[in-house]
C-alpha positions as CSV (number, residue, x, y, z in Angstrom):
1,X,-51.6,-63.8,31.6
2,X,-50.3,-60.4,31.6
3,X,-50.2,-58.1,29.0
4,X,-48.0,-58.4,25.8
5,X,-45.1,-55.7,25.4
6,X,-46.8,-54.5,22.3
7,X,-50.1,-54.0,24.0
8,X,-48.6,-51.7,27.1
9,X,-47.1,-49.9,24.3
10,X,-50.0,-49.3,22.7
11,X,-51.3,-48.2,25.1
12,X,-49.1,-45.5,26.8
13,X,-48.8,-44.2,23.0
14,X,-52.6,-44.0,23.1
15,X,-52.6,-41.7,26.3
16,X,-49.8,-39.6,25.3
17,X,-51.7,-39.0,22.3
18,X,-55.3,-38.4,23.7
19,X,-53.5,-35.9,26.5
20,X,-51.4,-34.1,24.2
21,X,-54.6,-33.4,21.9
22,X,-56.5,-32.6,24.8
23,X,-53.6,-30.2,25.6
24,X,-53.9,-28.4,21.9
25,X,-57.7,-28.2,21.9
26,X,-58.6,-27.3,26.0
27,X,-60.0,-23.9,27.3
28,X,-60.5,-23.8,30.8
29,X,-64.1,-22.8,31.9
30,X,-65.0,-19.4,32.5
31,X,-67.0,-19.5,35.6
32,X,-65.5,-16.7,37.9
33,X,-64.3,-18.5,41.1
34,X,-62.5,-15.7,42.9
35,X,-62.2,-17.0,46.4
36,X,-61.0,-20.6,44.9
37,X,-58.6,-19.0,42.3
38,X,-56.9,-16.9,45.0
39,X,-56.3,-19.1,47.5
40,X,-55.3,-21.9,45.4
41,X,-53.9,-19.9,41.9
42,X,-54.6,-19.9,38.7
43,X,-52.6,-23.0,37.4
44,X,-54.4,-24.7,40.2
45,X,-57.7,-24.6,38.9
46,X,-56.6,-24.9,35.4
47,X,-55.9,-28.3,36.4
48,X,-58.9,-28.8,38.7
49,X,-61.0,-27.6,35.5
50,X,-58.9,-30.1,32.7
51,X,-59.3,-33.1,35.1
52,X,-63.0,-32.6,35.1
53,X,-63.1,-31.8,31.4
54,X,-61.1,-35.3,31.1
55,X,-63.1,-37.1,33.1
56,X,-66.2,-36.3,31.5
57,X,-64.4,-37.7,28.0
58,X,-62.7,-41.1,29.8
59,X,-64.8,-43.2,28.6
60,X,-65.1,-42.6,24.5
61,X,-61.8,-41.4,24.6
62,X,-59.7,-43.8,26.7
63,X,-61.4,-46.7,28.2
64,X,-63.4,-47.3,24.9
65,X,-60.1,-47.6,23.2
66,X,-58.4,-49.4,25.5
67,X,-60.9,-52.1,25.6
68,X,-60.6,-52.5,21.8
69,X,-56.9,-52.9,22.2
70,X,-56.8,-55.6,25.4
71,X,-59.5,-57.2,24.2
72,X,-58.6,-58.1,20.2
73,X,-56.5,-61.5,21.2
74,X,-59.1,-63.1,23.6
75,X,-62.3,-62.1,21.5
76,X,-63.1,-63.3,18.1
77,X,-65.0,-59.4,17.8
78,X,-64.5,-56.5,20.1
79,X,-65.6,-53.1,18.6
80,X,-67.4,-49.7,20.6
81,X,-70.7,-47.9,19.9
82,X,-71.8,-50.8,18.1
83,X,-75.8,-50.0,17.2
84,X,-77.7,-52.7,18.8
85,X,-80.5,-54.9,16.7
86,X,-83.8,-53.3,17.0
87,X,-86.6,-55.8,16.1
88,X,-88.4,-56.6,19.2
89,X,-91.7,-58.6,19.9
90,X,-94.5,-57.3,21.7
91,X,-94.5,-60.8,23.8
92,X,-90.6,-59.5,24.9
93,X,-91.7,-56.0,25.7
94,X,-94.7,-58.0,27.8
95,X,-92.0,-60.0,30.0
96,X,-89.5,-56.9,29.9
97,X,-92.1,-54.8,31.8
98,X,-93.3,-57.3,33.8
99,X,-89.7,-58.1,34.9
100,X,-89.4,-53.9,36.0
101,X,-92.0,-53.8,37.7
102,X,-91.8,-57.0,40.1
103,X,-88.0,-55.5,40.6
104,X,-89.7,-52.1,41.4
105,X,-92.1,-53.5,44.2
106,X,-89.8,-56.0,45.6
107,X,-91.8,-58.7,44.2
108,X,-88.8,-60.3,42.7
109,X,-85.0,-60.3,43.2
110,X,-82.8,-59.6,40.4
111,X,-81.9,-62.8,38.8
112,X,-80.4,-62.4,35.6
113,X,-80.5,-66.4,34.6
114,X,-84.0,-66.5,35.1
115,X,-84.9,-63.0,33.2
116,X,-82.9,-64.2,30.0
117,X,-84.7,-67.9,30.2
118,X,-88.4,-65.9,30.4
119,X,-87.3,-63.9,27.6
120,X,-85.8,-66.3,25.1
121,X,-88.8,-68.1,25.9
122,X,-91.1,-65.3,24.1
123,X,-88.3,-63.3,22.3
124,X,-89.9,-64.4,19.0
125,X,-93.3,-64.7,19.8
126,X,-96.3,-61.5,19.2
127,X,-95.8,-58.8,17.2
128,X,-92.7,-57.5,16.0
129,X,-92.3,-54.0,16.2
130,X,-89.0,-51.2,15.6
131,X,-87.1,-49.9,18.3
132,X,-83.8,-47.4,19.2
133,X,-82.2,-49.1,21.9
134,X,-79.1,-47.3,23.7
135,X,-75.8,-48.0,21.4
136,X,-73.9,-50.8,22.7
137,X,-70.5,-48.7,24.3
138,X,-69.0,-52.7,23.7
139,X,-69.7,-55.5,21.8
140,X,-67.8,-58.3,22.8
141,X,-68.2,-62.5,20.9
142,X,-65.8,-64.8,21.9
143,X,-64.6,-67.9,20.2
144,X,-67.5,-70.4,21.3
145,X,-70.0,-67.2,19.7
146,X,-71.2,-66.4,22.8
147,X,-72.3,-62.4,22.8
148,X,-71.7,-60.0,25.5
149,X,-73.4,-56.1,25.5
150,X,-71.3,-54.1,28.0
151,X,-72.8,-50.5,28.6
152,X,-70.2,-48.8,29.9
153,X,-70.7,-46.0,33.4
154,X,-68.9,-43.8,34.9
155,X,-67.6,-44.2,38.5
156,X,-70.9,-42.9,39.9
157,X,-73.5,-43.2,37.7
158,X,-76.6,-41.7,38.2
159,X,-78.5,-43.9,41.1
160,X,-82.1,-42.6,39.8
161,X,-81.3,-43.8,36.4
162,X,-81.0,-47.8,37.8
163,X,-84.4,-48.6,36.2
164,X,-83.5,-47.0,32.7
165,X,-79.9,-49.2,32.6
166,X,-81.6,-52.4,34.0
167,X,-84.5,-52.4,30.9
168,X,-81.8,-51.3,28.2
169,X,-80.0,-54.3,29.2
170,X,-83.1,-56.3,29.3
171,X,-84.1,-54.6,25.7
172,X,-80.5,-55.4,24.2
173,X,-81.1,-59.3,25.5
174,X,-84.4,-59.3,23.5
175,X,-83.3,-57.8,20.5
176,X,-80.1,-59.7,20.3
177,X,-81.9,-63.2,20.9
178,X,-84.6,-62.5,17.9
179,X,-81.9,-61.9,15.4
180,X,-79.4,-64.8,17.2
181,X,-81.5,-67.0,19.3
182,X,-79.0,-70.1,19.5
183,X,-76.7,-67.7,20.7
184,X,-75.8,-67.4,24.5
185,X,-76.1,-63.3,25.3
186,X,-74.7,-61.5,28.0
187,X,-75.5,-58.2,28.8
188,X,-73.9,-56.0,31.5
189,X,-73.1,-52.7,33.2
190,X,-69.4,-52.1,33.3
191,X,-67.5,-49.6,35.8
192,X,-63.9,-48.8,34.9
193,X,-62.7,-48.4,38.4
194,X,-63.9,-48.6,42.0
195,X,-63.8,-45.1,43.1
196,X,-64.9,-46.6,46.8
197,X,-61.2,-49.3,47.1
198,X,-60.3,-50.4,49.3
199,X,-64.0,-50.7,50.2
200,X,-66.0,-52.7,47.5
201,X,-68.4,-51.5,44.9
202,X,-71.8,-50.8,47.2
203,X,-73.3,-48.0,45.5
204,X,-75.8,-50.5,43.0
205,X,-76.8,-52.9,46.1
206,X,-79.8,-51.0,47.4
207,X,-80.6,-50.2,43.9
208,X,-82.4,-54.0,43.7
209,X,-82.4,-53.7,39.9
210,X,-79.1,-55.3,38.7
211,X,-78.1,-59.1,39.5
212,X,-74.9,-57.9,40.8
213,X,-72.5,-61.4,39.8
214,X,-74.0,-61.7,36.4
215,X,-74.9,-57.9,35.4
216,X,-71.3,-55.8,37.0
217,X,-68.1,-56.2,36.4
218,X,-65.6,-53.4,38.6
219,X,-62.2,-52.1,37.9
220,X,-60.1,-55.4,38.2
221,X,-62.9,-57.6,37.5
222,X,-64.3,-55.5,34.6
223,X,-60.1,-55.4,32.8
224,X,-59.3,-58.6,33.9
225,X,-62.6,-60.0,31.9
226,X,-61.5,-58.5,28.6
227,X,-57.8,-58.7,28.4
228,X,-56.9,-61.8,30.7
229,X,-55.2,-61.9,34.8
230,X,-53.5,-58.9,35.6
231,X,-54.6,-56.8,32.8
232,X,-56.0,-54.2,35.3
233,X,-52.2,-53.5,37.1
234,X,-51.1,-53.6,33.4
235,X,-53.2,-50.6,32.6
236,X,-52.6,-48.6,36.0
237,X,-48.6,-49.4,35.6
238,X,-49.0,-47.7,32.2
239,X,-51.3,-44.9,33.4
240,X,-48.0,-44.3,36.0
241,X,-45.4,-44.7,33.6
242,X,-47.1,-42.2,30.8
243,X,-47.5,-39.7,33.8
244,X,-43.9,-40.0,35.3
245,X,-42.7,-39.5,31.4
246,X,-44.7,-36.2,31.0
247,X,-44.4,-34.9,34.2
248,X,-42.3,-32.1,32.9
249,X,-44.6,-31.4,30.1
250,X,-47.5,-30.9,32.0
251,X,-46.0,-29.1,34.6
252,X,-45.0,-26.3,31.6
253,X,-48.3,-26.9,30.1
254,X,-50.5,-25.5,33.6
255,X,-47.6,-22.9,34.7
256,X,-48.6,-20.5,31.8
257,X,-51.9,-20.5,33.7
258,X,-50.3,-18.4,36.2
259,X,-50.3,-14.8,35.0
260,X,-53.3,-15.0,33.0
């Protein structure tokens, strides 16, 4: 099911807006790069420094919202930086740990069935305790109530921080389940695009921490998961058409870069 005329519409006028507000509010950096501004020019690196200063704000500013829109006719919630529960049990913390640290020595394969079954098991057992667990980039519950925790990364997130995403998943689980145990939870790490295509998503595999067909979703699979078949060419066919209808605009926008 592709997406609705209204949706693509929302959201081109989404990008135009976030671009043309970008536009009002950017300063290029101000590291001197001499060699690289005169052999390339000074528009040039304008636009070299804007699309890193974008990417950096893709996520809260764009794929956040875009989610919210695709994703409102399928789910019966969908919302961004949603603040996760935080009432934990010392019996959860137990298993989480234990969990870690067969992943860490190769003890134990990820297997993200298994880990939610160990943990459901004790996730109201021990002492309760308070914790600040990572904000949920996207809460997700569908129609049959079943919950899904999406912490959203960049294209190449950082691979030394695989054991910090793999327990904030494992935390959000834990949490979740005390407050909603008859609920079915799903958390997962979410990567907008495959930076890699045509070659597949490898960079997690050596990793060992994530159970890679329950825990990441990729570009197609990642769009196609929230806003139904096809959704991810709907987006990209957007992305195209917004840029082929500003192309003028920020063409003008870069060319005063040139003589300053």
């Amino acid at each position: 099911m592709s997406l609705s005329k209204v949706q693509k519409n929302n959201i081109k006028e989404k990008l135009f807006n976030t671009l043309r507000d970008k536009f009002k509010n950017y300063k290029p950096e101000t590291n001197s790069m001499p060699f690289h501004t005169r052999l390339l020019g000074k528009d040039r690196m304008a636009l070299f420094s804007f699309i890193h200063s974008l990417n950096t704000s893709f996520g809260t500013a764009i794929f956040e919202n875009l989610v919210i829109e695709i994703g409102k006719k399928r789910f019966k919630k969908v919302d961004k930086q949603v603040k996760p529960e935080n009432i934990i049990t010392s019996e959860a913390q137990r298993v989480i740990t234990d969990i870690i640290s067969n992943l860490v020595s190769a003890k134990a394969k990820p297997d993200k069935n298994k880990e939610i079954n160990t943990i459901k098991k004790v996730c109201r057992e021990g002492e309760t305790k308070e914790i600040k667990p990572t904000r949920v980039d996207i809460y997700l519950e569908d129609f049959d109530n079943n919950i899904y925790l999406i912490d959203l990364k960049t294209a190449k997130p950082n691979k030394g921080e695989f054991q910090n995403y793999k327990k904030t998943l494992l935390e959000w689980t834990a949490t979740t389940l005390y407050k909603n145990y008859n609920s079915k939870v799903y958390s997962l790490i979410a990567i907008p695009y495959n930076p890699y295509a045509p070659q597949p998503y490898e960079r997690w595999t050596l990793a060992g921490m994530l159970d890679l067909d329950k825990e990441l979703k990729v570009a197609e699979e990642f769009w196609d998961f929230i806003g139904g078949e096809n959704s991810y060419n709907d987006i990209l066919l957007c992305f195209e058409e917004v840029g082929i209808e500003m192309r003028e605009e920020i063409d003008e926008y870069f060319s005063k870069f040139k003589d300053m």
